[in-house]
N, C-alpha and C positions, 0 to 999 in steps of 0.2 A: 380179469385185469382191469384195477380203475383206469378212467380216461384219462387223469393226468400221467399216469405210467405207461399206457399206449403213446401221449404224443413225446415222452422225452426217448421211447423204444423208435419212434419214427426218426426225431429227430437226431437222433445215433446213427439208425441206419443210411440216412440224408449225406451225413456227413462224411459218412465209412464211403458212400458212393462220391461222391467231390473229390476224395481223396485219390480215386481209381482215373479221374479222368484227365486225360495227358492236354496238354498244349503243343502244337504244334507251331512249324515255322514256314516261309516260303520256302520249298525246295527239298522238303524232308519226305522220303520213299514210306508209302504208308499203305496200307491193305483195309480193306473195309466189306461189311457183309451189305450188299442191296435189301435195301427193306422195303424200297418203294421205288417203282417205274409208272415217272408220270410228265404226259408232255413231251419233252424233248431232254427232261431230265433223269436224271439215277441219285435218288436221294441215298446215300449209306449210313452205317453208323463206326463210329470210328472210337466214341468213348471218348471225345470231344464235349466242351462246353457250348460248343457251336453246331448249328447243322451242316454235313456235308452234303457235298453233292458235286454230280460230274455231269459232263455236256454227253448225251447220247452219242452225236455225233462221234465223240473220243474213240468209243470202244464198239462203234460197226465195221463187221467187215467189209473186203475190198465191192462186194456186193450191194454195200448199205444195209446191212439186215446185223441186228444186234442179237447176239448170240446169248446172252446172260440173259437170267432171269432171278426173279426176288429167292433171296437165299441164298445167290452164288457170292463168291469173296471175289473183288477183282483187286486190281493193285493199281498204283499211279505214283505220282507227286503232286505234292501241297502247291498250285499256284495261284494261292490267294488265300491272304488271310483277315478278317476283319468283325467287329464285334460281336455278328450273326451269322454269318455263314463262313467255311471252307470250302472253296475252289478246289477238284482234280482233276488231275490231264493223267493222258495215259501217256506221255510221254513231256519232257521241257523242251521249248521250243527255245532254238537257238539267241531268241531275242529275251525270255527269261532268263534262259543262264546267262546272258552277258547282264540281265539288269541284275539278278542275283550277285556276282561276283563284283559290280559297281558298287552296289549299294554296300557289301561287306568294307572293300576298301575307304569310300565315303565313311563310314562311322567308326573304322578304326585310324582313318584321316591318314590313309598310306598313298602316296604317290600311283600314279598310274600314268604307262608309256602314250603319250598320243604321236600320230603323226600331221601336220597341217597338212588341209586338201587343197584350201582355197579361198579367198578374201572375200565379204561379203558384207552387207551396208553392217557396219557398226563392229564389226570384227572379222575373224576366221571363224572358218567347218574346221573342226578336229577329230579325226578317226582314234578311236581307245579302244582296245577289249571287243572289235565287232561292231560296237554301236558310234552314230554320230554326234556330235557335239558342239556346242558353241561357245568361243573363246573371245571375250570383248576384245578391242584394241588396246584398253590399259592393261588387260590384266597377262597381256604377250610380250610384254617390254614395259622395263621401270623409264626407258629413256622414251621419245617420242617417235614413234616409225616413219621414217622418211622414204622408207622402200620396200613396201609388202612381201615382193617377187622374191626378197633375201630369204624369208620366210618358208614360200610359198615348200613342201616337199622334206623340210626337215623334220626331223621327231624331239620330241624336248617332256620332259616329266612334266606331268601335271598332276595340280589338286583336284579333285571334284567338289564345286561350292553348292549345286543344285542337280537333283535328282529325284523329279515328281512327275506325275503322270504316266505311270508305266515306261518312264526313259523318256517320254518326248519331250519335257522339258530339261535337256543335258548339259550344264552350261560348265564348266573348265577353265581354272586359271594356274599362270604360271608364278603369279605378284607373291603370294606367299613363301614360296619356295626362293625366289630370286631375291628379298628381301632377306632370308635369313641366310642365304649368301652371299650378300655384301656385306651383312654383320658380322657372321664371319670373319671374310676376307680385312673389313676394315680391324677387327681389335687385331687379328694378326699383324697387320700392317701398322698399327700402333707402337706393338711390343717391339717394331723394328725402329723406331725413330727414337731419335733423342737434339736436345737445341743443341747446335751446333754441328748437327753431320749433314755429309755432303751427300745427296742423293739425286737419281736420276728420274723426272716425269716426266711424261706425256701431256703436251696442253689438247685439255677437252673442250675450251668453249673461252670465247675472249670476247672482253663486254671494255666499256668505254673507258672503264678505272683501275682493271685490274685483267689477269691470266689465270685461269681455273685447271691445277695441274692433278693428274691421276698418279699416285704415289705408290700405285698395286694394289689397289680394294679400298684406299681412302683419298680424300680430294684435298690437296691444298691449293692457299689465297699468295696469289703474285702481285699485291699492288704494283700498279704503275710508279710511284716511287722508290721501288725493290728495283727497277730494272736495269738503270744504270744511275751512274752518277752524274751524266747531266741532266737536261730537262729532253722529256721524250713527249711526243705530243699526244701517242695514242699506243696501246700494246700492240697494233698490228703492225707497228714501224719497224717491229723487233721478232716478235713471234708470229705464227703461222699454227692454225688447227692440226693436229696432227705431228708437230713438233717433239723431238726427245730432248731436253735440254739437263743442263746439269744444275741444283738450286741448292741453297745453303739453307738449313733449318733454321728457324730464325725464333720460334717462339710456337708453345704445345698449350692448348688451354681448350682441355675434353678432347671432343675432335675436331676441335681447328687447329689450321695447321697453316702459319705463317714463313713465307720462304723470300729468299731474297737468292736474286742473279749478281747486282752489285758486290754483295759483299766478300764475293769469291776472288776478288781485284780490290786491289792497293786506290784507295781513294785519292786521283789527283788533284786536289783540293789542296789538300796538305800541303803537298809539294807546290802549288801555285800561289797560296797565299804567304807561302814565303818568297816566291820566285820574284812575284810583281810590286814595287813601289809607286807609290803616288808622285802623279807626274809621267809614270812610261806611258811611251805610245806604243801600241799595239793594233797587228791588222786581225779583222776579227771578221764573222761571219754572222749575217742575222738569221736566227733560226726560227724565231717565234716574236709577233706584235700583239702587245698587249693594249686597253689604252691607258694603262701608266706609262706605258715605256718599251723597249725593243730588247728581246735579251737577244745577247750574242755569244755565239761560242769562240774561246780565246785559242784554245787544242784542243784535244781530243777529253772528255768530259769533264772540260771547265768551262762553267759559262759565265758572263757577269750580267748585268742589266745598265742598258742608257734610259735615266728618265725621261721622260715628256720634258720635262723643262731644259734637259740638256739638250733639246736634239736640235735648236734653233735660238739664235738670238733674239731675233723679235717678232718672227713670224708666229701668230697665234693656230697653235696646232691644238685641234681634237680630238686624232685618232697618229699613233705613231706610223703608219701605214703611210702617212700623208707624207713623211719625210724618206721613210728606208723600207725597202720592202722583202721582204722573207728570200734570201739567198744571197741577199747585195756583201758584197766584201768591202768592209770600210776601213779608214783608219779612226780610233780611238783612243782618246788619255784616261790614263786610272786615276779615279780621283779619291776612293777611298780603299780599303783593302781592310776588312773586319774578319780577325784570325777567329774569334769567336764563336762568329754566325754563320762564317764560311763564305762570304758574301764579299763581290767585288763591283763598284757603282763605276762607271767611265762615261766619258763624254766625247760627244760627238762635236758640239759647236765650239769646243776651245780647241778645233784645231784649223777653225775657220777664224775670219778677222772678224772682231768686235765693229760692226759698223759704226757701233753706239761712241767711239774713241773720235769719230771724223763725223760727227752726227752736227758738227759747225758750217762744214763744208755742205750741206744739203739741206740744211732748216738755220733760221735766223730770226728770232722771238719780234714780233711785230711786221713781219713781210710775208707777202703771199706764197705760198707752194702750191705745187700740180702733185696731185697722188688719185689711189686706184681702189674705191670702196670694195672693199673684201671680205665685211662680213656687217652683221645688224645685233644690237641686244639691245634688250630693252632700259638700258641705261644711255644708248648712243650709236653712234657709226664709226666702226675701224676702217680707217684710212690708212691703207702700205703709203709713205713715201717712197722709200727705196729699199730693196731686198733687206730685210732684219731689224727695220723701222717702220713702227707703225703708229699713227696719232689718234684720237679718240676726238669727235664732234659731239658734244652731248645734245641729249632732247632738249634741254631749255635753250639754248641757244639756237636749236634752228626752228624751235616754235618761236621764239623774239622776232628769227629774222625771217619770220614764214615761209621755212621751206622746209622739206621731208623728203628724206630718204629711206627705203624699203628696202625688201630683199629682192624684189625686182631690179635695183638697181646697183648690185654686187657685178663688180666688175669694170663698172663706168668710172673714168676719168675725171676726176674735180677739182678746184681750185679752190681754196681755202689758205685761211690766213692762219699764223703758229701764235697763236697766245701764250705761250709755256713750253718751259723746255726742262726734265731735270735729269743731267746725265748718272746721279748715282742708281737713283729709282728704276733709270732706262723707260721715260715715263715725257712724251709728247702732246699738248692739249692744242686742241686747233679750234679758230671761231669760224662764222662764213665771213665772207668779204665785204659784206655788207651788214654787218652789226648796228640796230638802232643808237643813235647819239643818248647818251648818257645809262646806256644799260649797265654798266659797272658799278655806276654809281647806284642809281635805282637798286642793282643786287646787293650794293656794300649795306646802303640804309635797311632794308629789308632784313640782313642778316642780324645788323645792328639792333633793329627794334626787337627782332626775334630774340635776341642774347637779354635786352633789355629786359624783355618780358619775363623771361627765365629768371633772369637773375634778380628780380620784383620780385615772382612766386618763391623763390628760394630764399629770400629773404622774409617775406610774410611767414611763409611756412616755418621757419627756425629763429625767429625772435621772439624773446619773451618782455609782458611788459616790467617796468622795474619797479621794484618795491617800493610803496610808498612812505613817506616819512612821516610821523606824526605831529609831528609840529608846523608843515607846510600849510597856509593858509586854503590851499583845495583839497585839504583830505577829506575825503568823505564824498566829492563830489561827483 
């Protein structure tokens, strides 16, 4: 036989043998002839790509003394398998067959029952199948756990996400499973809704704008302008965590889900801004200060607003608070009534007296008055003369007549003279008492040469010169 037809007779027979030899798996009952006792081991052969072998220890009796010798067949299970060697036992030990039976369920990604034992830094112990396990705190609840002990004893399906180190590293979560439980639960609860129906939820969580309602497996949004028809200042004024309320479908876009409480009731708007004309007085309640204004409610969810500028004749207000305060019962006139916008404006000081009508009787243009610094800006000092009357000292004038007033000095009593009076403006000018001898005049020239000035550059600036004539004896020059 040439040696090329020796090695393709080899490599035949190489092949024909490859072909004989099994693969095995963890956990598979398998027989083998000892071919070698050496050390503490029992090498066999099994017809494996790998070498086997067993631990002596396995197969001594109760004695210690190992009964087999090279050439006997013994028998076992596969527990361990890997590039070079096979692992035999003479029997599975109970903590193999539990990792066997994990491992099968991990990779065909089948559910398995745990029970929680007991909470520990960073999660729970979970008992499955015999062995222990560890289950983070996220992956035991999609919501946040506010109380372990609910936990602590119950059983709940779990996935297996990790399974390395012969089981000791056994980590377990429920997030996947509960996730495609609310996906579920929610398109169900999709196919149930439509805009327009009336349904019942559960408020889960109330934030500063809105009510976050449970619809049966899907969430919907309760803005705070869904919740009544008048003004509400907060959802909790209304709702409570834990609440079953009854909501009107309002509007479906994917899974959101817009609901309103108002619109299950007759808007009395409607009815109010036909009710009330311009002109009525009505007693009304303050609910809420803004600093534009005070809104008040008229009945039961109709509200209007008093501006800032209505709420006093002449006393300079900054904050509505300063006049009416949230609860006060007042009387008020309508001043406007907008069917359109739904909006009703009323006033507070037209049902008080215009001081500004008898404003002869308390001030008189060129004589002195006594009033009460009440406030500073940087154009001057308000001076109240009398409740709804207030006059303005400007900086130029009391730098002429060297004297200064601060905010130190809000509250103090002064005397000042009235330089001006104009009652349509509602508008009081006051000098000091002692005004330098001819400062009016000094201000008029000053204004005047200022206007002068202006009115030079405005002129420079927009005249043109005129054409010249050609026959004038200076053309050219």
């Amino acid at each position: 036989m040439s040696e090329n037809n020796a090695t393709q007779e080899f490599s035949k027979l190489f092949e024909e043998s490859q072909k004989e030899l099994v693969s095995y798996k963890r956990g598979d009952q398998v027989s083998g002839e000892i071919i070698k006792i050496s050390g503490g081991s029992i090498v066999l052969s099994l017809k494996a790509r790998q070498d086997a072998f067993a631990d002596i220890i396995e197969y001594q009796n109760k004695k210690g003394v190992l009964e087999y010798k090279v050439g006997d067949i013994i028998e076992g299970f596969v527990l361990r398998v890997d590039e070079n060697v096979i692992e035999i036992g003479k029997a599975l030990s109970s903590d193999h067959a539990a990792n066997m039976k994990l491992e099968e369920a991990k990779q065909a990604d089948i559910p398995v029952q745990g029970k929680v034992l007991k909470a520990v830094k960073g999660g729970f112990l979970v008992s499955a199948m015999g062995k222990t396990g560890f289950c983070p705190y996220s992956h035991l609840s999609l919501s946040r756990i506010e109380n372990e002990d609910a936990f602590i004893g119950k059983s709940f399906e779990f996935e297996i996400i990790k399974l390395e180190n012969g089981g000791k590293d056994f980590v377990l979560s429920r997030k996947g499973l509960l996730l495609k439980e609310a996906k579920a639960k929610k398109e169900e609860a999709l196919k149930k809704l439509s805009v327009g129906a009336v349904v019942k939820g559960k408020v889960e969580s109330i934030k500063n704008y809105a009510a976050f309602l449970d619809l049966g497996g899907i969430s919907g949004f309760l803005h705070i302008s869904n919740l009544a028809w008048g003004k509400v200042s907060h959802p909790s004024k209304m709702l409570k965590v834990g609440d079953t309320v009854e909501v009107k479908v309002m509007k479906i876009d994917g899974d959101k889900i817009d609901l309103s409480i108002k619109d299950l009731t007759v808007d009395p708007m409607q009815e109010a801004v036909e009710k009330y004309k311009e002109g009525d007085v009505v007693t009304c309640k303050v609910v809420q200060n803004m600093q534009f204004g005070s809104f008040v409610e008229l009945s039961q969810g109709v509200q209007g607003l008093i501006p800032i500028s209505e709420l006093s004749w002449g006393k300079r207000i900054k904050k509505a608070d300063e006049v009416l305060s949230v609860g006060d019962v007042v009387d008020a006139q309508v001043m406007n009534v907008d069917k359109d916008k739904r909006k009703i404006s009323l006033s507070f000081k037209n049902l008080k007296e215009n001081p500004w009508q008898k404003v002869d009787e308390v001030a008189t243009e060129g004589e002195p008055v006594k009033g009460v610094i009440e406030g500073v800006s940087k154009f001057g000092v308000f001076v109240e003369i009398v409740e709804g009357i207030t006059g303005l000292l400007p900086n130029d004038k009391m730098r002429a007549a060297k004297i200064l007033y601060d905010e130190n000095d809000i509250g103090k009593e002064v005397t000042l003279k009235v330089a001006s009076i104009d009652k349509v403006k509602r508008k009081l000018s006051l000098d000091p008492v002692k005004l330098p001898k001819g400062y009016y005049i000094q201000k008029e020239k000053a204004n005047s040469d200022k206007g002068s000035a202006k009115d030079w550059q405005k002129y420079a600036k927009s005249s043109v010169a005129p054409e010249e004539d050609p026959d004038s004896p200076f053309a050219g020059l």
